[in-house]
Structure formats: C-alpha cells, structure tokens
C-alpha positions in Angstrom: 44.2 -4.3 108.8 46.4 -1.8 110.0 49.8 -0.6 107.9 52.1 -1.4 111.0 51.6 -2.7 114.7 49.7 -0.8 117.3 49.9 -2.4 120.9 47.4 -0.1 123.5 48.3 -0.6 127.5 46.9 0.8 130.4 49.6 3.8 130.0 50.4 4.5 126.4 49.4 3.4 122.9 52.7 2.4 121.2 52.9 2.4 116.9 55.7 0.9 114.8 57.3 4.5 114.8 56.3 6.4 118.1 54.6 6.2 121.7 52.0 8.3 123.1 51.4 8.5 126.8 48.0 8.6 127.3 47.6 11.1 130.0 49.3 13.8 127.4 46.4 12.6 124.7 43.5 15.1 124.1 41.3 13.7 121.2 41.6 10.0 119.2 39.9 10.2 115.8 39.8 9.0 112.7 39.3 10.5 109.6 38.9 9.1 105.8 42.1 11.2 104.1 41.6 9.3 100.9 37.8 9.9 100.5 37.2 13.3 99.0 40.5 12.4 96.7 39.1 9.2 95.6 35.9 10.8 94.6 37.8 13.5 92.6 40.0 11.2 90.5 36.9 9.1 90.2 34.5 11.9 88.8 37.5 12.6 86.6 38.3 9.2 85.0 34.4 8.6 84.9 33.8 11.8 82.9 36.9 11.3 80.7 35.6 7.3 79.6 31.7 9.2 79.1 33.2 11.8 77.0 35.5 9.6 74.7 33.3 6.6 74.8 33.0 6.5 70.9 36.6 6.0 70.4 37.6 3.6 73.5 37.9 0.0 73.0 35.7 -2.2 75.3 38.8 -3.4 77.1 39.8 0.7 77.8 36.5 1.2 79.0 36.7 -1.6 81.6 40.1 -0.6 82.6 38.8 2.7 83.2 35.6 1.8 85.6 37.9 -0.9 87.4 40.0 2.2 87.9 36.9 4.4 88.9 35.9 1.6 91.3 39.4 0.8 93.2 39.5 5.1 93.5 36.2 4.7 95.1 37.4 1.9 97.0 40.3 2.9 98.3 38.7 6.4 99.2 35.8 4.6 101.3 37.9 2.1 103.2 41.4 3.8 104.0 41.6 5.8 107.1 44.4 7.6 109.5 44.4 7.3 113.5 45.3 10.6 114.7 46.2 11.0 118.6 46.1 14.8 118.9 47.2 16.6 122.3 48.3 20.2 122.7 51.9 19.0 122.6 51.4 17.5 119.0 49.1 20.1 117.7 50.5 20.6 113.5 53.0 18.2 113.8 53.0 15.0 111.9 53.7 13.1 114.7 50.0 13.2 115.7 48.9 11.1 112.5 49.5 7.7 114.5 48.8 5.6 111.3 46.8 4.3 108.7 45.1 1.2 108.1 41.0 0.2 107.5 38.4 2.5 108.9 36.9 -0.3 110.1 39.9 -1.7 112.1 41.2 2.1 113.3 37.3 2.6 114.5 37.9 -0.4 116.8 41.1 0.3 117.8 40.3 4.2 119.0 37.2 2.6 120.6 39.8 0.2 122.6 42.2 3.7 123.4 39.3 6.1 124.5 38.1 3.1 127.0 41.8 2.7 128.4 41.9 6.5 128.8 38.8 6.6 130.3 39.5 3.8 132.7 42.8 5.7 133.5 40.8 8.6 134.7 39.2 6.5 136.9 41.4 4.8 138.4 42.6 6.1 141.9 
C-alpha cells in the first residue's frame, strides 16, 4: 500500500506530486522514518501504564498497550521512498513518498532494475 500512485517507465518514475528522470537519479532507498519514533512514544506510554498501574482501571491499561502496540506498528511497517541525486540533495523533493516497507521495498527493486536496464541499453 502506497499513500498515492507511483507509475515506473523505462525513463522516469512518476509520483502523484513529481517526476524523476532516471538518468538524473543517484541512489533509491528506503528508510523506516517512523521506527525509532514509534519505539520512543512506545517505551514512554509503556513506562507511564508500569509506573501508575495501581491506580489505572483495567480498561486504561488496555487502551494504553493497544496504544503501545499501534506505535510499534506503525513504527515497523511505515516507510518513505527517497530518490536522491545531486540535483535533489536537502531538498524535500527527494522524499518520493510513503507507503508500506514492504510495498516501497518492491517498488525500488522494480526502479533500480529499470535503471539498470537503462544503462544497458545502447
């Protein structure tokens, strides 16, 4: 599951927002931006429910682990396409877009073999 459509051709890989031209692409990567975050806010609610146990009711304390879990959750499974080239280097223009990991994995696999097919092409 992607957040937006990604369409990759034999020249660019074109987003909801932008195109990239793939000769002008240096490195395709995805990263997990929401992991260390999620793990944070996890550790935190976790450590908050341990430490006022006593007081919570039963349904607080499940509210607070669902909350702990979906933090994990969503930290594990979100993750960002970046297309980065020295043209886009800081800008956010190089953060193609987010979506699964899984989904973003397949989808760079789909762009490095177009670029690499593209270099060897005559």
């Amino acid at each position: 599951m992607t957040l937006g459509s990604i369409s990759v051709t034999d020249r660019a890989v074109e987003t909801h927002r932008d195109s990239y031209v793939l000769d002008r692409i240096t490195v395709v990567s995805v990263r997990r931006p929401f992991f260390v975050p999620g793990l944070l806010f996890a550790a935190g609610i976790a450590g908050f429910t341990i430490a006022f146990v006593d007081l919570l009711y039963p349904g607080e304390i499940l509210g607070f682990a669902g909350v702990t879990l979906a933090c994990l959750i969503v930290g594990r499974v979100t993750g960002q396409l970046q297309l980065l080239s020295r043209d886009l280097r800081g800008s956010e223009l190089s953060m193609a877009m987010l979506g699964t990991y899984g989904h973003l994995n397949r989808i760079r696999r789909q762009i490095t073999a177009a670029m690499r097919d593209q270099a060897e092409a005559p």
